[in-house]
TORGU-235615 format. One record per residue: residue number from 1; x, y, z of N, C-alpha, C, O in turn. Coordinates in steps of 0.02 Angstrom, whole numbers. Layout:
BEGIN
<rec nr="NUM" n_px="X" n_py="Y" n_pz="Z" ca_px="X" ca_py="Y" ca_pz="Z" c_px="X" c_py="Y" c_pz="Z" o_px="X" o_py="Y" o_pz="Z"/>
...
REM end
This chain:
BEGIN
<rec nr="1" n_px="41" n_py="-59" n_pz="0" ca_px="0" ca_py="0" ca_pz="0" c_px="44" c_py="62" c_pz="0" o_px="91" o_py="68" o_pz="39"/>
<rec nr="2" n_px="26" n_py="110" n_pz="-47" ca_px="52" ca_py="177" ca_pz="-36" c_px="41" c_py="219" c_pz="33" o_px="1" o_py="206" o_pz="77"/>
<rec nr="3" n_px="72" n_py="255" n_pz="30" ca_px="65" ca_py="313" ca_pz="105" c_px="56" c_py="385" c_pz="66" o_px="81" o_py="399" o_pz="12"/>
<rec nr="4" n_px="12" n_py="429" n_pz="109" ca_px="10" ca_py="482" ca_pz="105" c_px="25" c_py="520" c_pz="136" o_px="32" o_py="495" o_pz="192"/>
<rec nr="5" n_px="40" n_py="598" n_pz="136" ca_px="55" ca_py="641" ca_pz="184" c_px="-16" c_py="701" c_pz="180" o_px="-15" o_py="734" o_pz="128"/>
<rec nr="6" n_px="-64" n_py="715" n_pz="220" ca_px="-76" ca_py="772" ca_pz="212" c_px="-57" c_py="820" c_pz="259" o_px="-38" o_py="812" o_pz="317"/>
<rec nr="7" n_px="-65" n_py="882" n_pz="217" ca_px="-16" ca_py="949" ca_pz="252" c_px="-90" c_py="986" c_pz="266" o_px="-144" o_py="972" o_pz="241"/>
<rec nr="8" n_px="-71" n_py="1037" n_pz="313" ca_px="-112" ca_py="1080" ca_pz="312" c_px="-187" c_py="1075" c_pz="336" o_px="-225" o_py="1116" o_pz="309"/>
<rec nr="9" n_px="-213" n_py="1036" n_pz="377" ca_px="-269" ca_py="1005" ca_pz="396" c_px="-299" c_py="1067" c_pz="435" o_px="-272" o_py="1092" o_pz="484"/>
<rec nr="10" n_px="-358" n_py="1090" n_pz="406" ca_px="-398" ca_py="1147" ca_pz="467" c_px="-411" c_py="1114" c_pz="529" o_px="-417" o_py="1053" o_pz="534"/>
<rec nr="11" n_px="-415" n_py="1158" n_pz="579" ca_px="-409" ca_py="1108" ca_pz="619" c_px="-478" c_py="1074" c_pz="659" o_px="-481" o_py="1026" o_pz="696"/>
<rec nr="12" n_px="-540" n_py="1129" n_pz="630" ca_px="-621" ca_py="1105" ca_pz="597" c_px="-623" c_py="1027" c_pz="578" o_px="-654" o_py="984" o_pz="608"/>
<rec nr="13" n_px="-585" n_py="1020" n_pz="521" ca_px="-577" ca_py="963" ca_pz="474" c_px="-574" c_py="903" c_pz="528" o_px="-609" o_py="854" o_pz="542"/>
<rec nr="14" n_px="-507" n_py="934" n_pz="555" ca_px="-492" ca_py="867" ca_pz="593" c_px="-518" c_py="868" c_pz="652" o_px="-512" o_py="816" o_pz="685"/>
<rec nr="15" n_px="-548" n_py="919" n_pz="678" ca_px="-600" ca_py="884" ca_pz="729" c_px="-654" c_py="845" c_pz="713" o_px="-681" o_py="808" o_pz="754"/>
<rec nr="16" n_px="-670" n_py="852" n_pz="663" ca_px="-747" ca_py="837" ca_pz="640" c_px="-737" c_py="763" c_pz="616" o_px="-787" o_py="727" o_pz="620"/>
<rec nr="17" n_px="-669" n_py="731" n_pz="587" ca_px="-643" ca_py="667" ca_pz="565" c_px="-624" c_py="636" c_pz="620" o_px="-645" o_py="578" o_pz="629"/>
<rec nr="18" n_px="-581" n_py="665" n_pz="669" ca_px="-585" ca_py="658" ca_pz="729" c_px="-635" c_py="596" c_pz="776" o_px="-630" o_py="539" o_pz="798"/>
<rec nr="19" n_px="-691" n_py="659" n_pz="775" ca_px="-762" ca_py="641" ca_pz="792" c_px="-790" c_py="604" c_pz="767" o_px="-833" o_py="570" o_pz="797"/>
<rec nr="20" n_px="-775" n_py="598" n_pz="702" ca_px="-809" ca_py="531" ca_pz="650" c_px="-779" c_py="444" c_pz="675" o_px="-805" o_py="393" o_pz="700"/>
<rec nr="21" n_px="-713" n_py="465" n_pz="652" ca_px="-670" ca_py="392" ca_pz="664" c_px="-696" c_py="375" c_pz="750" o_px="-711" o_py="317" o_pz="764"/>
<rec nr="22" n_px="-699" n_py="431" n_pz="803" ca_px="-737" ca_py="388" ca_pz="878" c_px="-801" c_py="357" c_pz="865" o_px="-812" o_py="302" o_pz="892"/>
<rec nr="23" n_px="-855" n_py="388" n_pz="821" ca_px="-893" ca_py="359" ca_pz="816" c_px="-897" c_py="311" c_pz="790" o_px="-934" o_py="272" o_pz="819"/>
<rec nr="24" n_px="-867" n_py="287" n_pz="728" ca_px="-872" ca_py="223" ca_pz="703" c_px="-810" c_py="170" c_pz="719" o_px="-786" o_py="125" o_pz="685"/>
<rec nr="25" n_px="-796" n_py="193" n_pz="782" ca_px="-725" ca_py="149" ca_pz="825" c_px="-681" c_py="134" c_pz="773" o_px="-661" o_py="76" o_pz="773"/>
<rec nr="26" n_px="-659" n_py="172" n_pz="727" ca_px="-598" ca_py="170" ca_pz="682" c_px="-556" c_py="234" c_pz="720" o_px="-575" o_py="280" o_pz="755"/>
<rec nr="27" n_px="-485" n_py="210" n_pz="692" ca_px="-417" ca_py="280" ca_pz="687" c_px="-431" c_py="323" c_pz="650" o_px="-468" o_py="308" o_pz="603"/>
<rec nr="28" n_px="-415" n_py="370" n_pz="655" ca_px="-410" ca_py="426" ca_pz="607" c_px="-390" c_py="408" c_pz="552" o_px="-418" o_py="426" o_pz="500"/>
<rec nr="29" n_px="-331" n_py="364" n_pz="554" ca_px="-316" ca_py="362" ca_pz="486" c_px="-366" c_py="298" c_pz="413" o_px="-362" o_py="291" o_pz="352"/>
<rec nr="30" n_px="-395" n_py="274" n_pz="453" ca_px="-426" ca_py="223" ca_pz="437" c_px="-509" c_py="258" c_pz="416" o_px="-539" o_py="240" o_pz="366"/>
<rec nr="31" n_px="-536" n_py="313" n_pz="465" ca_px="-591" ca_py="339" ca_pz="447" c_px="-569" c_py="392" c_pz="384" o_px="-617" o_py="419" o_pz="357"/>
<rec nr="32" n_px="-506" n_py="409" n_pz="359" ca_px="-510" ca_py="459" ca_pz="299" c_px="-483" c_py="405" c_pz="240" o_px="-456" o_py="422" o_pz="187"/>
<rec nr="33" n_px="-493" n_py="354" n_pz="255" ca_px="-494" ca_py="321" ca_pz="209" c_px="-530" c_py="300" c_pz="174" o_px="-530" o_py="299" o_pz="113"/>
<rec nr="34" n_px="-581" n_py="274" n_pz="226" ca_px="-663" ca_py="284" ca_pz="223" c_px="-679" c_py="338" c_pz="166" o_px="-691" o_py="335" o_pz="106"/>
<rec nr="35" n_px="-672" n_py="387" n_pz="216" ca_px="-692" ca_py="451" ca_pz="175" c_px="-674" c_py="461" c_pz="112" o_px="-718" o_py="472" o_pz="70"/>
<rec nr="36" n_px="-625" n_py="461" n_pz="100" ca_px="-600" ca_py="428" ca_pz="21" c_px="-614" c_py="406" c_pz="-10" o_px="-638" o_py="430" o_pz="-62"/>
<rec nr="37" n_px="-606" n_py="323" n_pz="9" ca_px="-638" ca_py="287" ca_pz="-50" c_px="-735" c_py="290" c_pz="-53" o_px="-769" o_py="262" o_pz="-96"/>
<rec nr="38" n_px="-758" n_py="327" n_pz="0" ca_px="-825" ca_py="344" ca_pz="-33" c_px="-841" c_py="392" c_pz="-78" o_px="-894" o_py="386" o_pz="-110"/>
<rec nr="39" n_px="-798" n_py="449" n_pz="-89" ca_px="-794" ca_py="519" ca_pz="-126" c_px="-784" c_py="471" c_pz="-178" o_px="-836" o_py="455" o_pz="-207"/>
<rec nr="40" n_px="-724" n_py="441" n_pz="-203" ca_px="-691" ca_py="423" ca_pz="-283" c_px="-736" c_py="353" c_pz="-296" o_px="-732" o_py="329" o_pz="-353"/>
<rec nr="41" n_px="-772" n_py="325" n_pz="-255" ca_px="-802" ca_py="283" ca_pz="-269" c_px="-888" c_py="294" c_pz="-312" o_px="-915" o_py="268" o_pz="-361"/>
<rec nr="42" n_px="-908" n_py="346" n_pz="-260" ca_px="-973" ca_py="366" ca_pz="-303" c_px="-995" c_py="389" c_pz="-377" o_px="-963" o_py="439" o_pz="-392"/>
<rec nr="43" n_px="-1034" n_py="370" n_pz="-424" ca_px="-1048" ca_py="377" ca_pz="-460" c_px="-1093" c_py="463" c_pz="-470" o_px="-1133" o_py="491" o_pz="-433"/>
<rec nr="44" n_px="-1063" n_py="483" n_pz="-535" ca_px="-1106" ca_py="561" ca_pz="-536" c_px="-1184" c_py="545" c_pz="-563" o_px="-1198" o_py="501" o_pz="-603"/>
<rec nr="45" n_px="-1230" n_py="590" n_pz="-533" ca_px="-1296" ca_py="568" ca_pz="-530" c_px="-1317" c_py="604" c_pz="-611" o_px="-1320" o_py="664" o_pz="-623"/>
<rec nr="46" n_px="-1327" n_py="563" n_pz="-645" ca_px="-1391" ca_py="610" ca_pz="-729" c_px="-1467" c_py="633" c_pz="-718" o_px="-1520" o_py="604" o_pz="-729"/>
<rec nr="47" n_px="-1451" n_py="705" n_pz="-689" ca_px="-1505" ca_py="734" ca_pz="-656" c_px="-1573" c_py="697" c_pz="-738" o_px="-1624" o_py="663" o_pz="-733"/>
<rec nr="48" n_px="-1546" n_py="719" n_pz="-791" ca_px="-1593" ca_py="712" ca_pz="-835" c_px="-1630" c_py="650" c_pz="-852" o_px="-1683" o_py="647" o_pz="-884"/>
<rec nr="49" n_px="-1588" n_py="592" n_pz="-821" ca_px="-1609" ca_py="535" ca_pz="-843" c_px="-1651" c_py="517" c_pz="-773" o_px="-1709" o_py="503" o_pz="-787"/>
<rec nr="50" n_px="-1636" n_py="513" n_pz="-701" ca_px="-1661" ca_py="512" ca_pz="-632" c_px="-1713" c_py="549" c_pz="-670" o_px="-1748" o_py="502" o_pz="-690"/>
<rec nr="51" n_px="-1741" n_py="604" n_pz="-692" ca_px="-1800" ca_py="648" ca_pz="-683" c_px="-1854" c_py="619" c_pz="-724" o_px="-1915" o_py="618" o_pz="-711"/>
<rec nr="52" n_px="-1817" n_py="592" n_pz="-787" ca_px="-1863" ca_py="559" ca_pz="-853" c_px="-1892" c_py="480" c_pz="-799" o_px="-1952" o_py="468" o_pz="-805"/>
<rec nr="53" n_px="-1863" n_py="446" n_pz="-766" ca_px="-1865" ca_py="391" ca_pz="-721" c_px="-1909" c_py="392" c_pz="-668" o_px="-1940" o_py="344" o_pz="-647"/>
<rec nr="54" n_px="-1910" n_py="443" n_pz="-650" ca_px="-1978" ca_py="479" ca_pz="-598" c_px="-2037" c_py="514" c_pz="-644" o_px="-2084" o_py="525" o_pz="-606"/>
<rec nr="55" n_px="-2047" n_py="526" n_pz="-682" ca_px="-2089" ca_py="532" ca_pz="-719" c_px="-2124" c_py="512" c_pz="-748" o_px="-2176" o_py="537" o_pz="-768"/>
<rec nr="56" n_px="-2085" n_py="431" n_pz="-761" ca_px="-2132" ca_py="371" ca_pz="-794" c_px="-2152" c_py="325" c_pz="-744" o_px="-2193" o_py="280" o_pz="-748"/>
<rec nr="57" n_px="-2104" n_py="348" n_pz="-680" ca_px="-2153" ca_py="312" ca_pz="-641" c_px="-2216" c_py="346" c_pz="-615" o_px="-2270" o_py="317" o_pz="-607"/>
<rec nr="58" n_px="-2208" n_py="395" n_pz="-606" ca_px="-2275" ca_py="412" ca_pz="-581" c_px="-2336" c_py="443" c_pz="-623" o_px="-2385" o_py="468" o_pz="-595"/>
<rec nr="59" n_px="-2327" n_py="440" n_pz="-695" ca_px="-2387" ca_py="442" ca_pz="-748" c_px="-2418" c_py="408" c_pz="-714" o_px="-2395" o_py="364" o_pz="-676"/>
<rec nr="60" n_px="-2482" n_py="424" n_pz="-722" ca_px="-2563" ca_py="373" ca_pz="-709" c_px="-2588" c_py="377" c_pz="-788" o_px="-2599" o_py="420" o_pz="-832"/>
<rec nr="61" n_px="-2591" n_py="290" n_pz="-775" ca_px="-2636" ca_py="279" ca_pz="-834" c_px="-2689" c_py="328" c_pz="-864" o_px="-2713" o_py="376" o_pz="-833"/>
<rec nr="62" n_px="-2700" n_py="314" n_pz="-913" ca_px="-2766" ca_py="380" ca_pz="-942" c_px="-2835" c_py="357" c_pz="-886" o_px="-2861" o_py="395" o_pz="-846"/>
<rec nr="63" n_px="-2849" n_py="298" n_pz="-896" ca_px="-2927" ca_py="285" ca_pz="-878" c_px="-2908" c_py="274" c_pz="-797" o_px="-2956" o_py="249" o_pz="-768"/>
<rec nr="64" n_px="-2857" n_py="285" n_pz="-758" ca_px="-2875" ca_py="256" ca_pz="-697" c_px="-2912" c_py="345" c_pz="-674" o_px="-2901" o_py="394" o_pz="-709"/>
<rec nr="65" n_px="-2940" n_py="346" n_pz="-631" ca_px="-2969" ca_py="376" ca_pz="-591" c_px="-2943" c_py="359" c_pz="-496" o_px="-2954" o_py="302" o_pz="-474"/>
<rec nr="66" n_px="-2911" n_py="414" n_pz="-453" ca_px="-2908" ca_py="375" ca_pz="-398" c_px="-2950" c_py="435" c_pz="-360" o_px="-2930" o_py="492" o_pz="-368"/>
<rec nr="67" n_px="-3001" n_py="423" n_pz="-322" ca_px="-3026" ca_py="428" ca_pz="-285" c_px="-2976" c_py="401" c_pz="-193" o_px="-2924" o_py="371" o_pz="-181"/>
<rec nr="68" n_px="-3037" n_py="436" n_pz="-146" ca_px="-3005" ca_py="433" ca_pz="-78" c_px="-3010" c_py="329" c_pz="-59" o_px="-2972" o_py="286" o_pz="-38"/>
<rec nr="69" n_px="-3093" n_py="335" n_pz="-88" ca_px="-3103" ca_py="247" ca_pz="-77" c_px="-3058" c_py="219" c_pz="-144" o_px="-3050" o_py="159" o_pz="-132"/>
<rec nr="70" n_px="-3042" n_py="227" n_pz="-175" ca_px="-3001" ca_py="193" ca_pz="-211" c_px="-2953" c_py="197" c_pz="-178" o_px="-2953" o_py="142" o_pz="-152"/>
<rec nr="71" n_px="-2888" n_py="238" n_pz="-149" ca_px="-2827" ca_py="234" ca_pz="-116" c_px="-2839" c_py="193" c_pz="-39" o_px="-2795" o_py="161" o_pz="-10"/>
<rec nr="72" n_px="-2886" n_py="200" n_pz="-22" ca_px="-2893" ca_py="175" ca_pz="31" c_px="-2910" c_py="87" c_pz="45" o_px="-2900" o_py="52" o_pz="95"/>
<rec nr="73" n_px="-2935" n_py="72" n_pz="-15" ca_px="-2943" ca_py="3" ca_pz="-30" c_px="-2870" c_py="-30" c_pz="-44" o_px="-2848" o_py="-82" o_pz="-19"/>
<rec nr="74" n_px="-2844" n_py="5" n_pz="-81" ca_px="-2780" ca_py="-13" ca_pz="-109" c_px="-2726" c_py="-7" c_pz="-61" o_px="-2677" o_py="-44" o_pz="-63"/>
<rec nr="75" n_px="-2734" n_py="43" n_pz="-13" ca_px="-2687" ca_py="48" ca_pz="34" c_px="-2702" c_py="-12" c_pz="111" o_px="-2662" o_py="-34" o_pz="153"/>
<rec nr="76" n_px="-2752" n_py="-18" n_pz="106" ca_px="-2784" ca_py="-98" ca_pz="157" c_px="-2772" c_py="-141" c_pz="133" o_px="-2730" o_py="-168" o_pz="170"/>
<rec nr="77" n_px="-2783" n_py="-180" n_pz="80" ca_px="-2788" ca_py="-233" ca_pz="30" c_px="-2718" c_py="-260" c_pz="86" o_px="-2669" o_py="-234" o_pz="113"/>
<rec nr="78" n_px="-2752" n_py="-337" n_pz="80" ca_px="-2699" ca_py="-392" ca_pz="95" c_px="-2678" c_py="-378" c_pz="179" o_px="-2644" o_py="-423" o_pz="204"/>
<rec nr="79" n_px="-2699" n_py="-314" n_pz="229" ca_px="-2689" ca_py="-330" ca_pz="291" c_px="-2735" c_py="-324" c_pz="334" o_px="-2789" o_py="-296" o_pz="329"/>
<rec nr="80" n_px="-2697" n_py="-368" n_pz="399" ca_px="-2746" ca_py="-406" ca_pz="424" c_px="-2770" c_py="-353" c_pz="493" o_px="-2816" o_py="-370" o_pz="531"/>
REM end
């Protein structure tokens, strides 16, 4: 494994990583690693495609009609 050096740490930063790594009973150096590989790991979100994806889900058919007793049937259905 490589090593890093960082310089210059506010010292905000490192309280707050600090505070992180106690909480999840890791080292410091082990929680900005964490932190790391979740930043370079995440995928960038396609606002345009997410929005087209929510959109087709929530079209309503032409002929449905929902009424309060319609949601309410549907939202009981199957419990006991």
């Amino acid at each position: 494994m490589a090593n890093l050096t960082i310089k210059n740490v506010p010292g905000p930063v490192l309280r707050r990583l600090k505070t992180r790594a106690a909480l999840h009973r890791r080292s410091l150096n082990l929680e900005v690693i964490v932190c790391l590989e979740s930043l370079v790991q995440s995928l960038p979100v396609d606002v345009n495609a997410l929005l087209a994806h929510v959109r087709e889900i929530r079209r309503t058919p032409a002929r449905t009609k929902l009424t309060d007793r319609t949601l309410t049937r549907l939202k009981t259905t199957g419990r006991a």
